[in-house]
N, C-alpha and C positions, 0 to 999 in steps of 0.2 A: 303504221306510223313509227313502234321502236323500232323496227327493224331499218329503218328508211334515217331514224337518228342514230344506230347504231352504226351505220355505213358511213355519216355523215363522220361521226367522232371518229372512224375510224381514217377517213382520208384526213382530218385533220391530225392524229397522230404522224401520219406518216409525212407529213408537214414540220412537224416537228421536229420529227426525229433527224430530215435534211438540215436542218438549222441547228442544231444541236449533240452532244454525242447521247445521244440516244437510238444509237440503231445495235445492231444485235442482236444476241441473246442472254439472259442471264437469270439466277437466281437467288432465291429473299436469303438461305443458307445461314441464319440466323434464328436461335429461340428452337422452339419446337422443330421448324424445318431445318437446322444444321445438316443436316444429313438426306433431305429432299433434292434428288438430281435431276429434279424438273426445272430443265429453261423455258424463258417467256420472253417474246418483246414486247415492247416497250407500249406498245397497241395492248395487249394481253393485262399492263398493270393499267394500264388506265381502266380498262373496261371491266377489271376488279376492284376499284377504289370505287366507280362508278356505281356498281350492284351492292356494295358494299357502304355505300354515302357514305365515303371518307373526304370531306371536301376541305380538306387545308393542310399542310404539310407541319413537319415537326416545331416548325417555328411561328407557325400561328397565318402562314399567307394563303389567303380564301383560294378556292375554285379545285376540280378534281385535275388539271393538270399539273400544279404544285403539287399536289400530292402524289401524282403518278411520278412524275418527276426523280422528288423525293426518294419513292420507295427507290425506284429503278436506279437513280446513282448510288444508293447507297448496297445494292444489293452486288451477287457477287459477277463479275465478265466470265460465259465460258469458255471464251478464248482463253484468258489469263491462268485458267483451269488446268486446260490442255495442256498449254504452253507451259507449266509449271510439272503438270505430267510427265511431261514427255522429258526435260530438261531431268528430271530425276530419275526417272530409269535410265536415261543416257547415265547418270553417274553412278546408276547399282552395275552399270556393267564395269565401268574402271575399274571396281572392285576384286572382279573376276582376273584369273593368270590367265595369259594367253595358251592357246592347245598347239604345242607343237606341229609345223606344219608335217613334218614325216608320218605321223601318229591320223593325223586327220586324213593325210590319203591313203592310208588303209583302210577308212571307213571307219563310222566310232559310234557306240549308242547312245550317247550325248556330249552336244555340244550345243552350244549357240553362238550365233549368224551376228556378228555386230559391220552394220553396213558404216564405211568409213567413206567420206568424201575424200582424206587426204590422208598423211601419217600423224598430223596433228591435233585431228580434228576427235571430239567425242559423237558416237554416234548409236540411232536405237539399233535393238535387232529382228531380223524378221520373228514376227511372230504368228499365231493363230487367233481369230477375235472369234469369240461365240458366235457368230454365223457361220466359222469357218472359211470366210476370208482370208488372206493372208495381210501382213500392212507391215510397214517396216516400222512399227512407233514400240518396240519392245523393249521390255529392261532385262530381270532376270529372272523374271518369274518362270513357272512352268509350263506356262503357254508357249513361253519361246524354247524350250529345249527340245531339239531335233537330234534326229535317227539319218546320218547316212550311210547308205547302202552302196558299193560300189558294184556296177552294173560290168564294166571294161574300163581295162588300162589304154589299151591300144585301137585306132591311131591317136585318139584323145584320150583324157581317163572323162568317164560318163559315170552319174550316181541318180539315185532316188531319194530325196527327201522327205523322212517321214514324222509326223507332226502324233502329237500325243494320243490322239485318238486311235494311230496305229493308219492313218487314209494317208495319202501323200502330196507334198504339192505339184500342182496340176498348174502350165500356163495357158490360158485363154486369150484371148483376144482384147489385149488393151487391161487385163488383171489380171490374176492368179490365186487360187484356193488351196484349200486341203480336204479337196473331196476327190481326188485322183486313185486310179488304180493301177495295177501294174502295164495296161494296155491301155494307158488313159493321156496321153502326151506328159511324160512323171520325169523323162529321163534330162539330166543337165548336164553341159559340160562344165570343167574345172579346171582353171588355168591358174599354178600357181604363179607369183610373185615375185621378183626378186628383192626384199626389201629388209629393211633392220628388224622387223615385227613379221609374225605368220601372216601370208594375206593371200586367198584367193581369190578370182574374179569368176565367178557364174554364169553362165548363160545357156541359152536354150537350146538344146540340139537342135542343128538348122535353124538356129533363127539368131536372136540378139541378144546382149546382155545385160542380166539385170542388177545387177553392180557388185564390187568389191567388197570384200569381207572377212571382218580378223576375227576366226574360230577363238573360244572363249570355253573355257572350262566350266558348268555347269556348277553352283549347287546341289545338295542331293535332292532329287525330284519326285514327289508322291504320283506323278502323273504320267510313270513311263508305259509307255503304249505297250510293250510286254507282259507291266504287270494287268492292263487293261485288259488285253488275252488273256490272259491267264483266268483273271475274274471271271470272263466272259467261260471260256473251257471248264470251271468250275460251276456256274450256273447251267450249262447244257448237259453236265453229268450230273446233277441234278433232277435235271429234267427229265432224262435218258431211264430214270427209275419206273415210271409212268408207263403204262404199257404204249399210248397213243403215240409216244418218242422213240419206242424200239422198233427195230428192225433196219431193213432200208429203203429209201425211197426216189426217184427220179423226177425233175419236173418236164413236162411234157414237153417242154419247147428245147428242150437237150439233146441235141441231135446225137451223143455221144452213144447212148443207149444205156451208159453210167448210173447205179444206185448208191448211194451213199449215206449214213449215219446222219443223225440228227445232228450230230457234235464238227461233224464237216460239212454240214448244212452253214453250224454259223461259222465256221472256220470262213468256209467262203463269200459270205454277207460281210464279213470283218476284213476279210485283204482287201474284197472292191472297195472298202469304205462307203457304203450302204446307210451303215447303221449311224451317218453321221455324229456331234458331238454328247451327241444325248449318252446317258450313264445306261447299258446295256443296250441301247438301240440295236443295234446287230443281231440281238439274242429274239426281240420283240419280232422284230420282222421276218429271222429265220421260222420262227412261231408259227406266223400266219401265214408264208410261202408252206411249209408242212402241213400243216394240217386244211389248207382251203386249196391249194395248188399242185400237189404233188399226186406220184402216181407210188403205190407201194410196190415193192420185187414181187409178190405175192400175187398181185392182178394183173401182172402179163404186160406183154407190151401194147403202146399206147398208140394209138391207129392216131395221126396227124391226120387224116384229111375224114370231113364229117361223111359217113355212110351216106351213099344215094337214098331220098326215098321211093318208094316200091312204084313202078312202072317208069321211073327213070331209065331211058337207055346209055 
């Protein structure tokens, strides 16, 4: 039976919410939850005023949809959020001087990507999101400050984009990340602009492009992907003290026949961009490739194919 009037109030929310602006998302963002970035619709406040027998709104009129009502206009829109988001890091980038376009195709270990619809227009820049996605809603934070790499000048100039983790952006099919490697489709070409402002246009080798972009001069950055190595190369010489981290070791599936240090263990976990955005991810995983996966210089080479057993011919 609740669950049968639960469905019931729920399709009449969503009754509602057509008749009314009540659709969305949004949150209370007031009192104790100011700071709570949990959205709900409009379904979600009723069916807490409900558990909650809130039945009348701040002005005194009965029943739980006045009061859901209530809560839900007065709380805050997460569009309106966004959109206020987004509008302000577009303005932390005006901020920034433009980066010389000479300077930029030499390659630079930072800049940031501010995508322009036009010469007039303000726009975000690409950035990195904690999944490692890429999105173009960036302002000037250290998520957005990129590493290019110039790969060749000629017949085009081609580059790699590297994002603070030290991984690079990678284009896929219909989106683009920062979990790319150097064999990972990383590489873009670069067509500058002729215009009154630096401006390049992007795109994918052999493929399309993904739009124009006035390089920006960074603030100084706590999050450059070097010093990330670095940290990283400092925690594996660390490690390296340990007798189980000395020596060297190969893993089996390396056809190279190549042994290597614990320390270019993660060297190499860190270029593919492995250890994704996690704070020494790299280090963890070269960890347990080492010590569960690998074959030491010391025990010989490593037979790929498993021994017959005994009266096999």
């Amino acid at each position: 039976m609740r669950v049968e009037l639960m469905e019931a109030r729920a399709e009449e929310a969503e009754e509602i919410e057509e008749e009314e602006d009540l659709c969305g998302y949004r949150r209370w963002g007031q009192g104790a939850l100011k700071y709570d970035m949990t959205y709900y619709t409009y379904a979600d406040f009723l069916e807490y005023v409900q558990e909650k027998g809130i039945d009348h709104d701040q002005f005194g009129n009965p029943g739980y949809e006045a009061a859901a009502k209530d809560l839900f206009k007065r709380a805050v829109k997460k569009e309106t959020e966004e959109s206020w988001l987004i509008n302000k890091r577009a303005n932390d980038i005006q901020k920034l001087d433009f980066m010389p376009l000479d300077e930029f195709m030499q390659g630079c270990e930072e800049v940031i990507l501010e995508l322009k619809q036009d010469l007039g227009s303000s726009g975000n820049s690409l950035m990195m999101q904690e999944d490692c996605t890429a999105a173009f809603k960036g302002g000037s934070g250290p998520r957005t400050v990129l590493c290019i790499e110039v790969v060749t000048h000629a017949p085009t100039m081609q580059v790699r984009i590297r994002g603070w983790t030290g991984a690079y952006l990678r284009a896929l099919p219909g989106a683009m990340d920062f979990r790319g490697s150097i064999e990972d489709g990383t590489i873009f070409e670069v067509l500058p602009r002729d215009c009154p402002v630096p401006l390049v246009t992007l795109g994918i080798k052999d493929g399309g492009a993904i739009g124009t972009f006035a390089p920006r001069i960074p603030k100084s950055s706590s999050l450059k992907w070097w010093a990330w190595r670095q940290h990283l190369m400092n925690s594996a010489s660390e490690l390296m003290e340990k007798p189980e981290y000395q020596g060297r070791k190969r893993h089996p599936r390396d056809t190279s026949g190549n042994h290597y240090t614990f320390k270019e263990w993660v060297a190499f976990v860190q270029e593919w961009g492995w250890g994704g955005p996690v704070e020494n991810g790299a280090l963890v995983l070269a960890q347990s490739l080492w010590i569960n996966e690998s074959v030491a210089e010391s025990e010989g080479e490593w037979d790929m194919v498993e021994p017959q057993a005994q009266g096999d011919s």
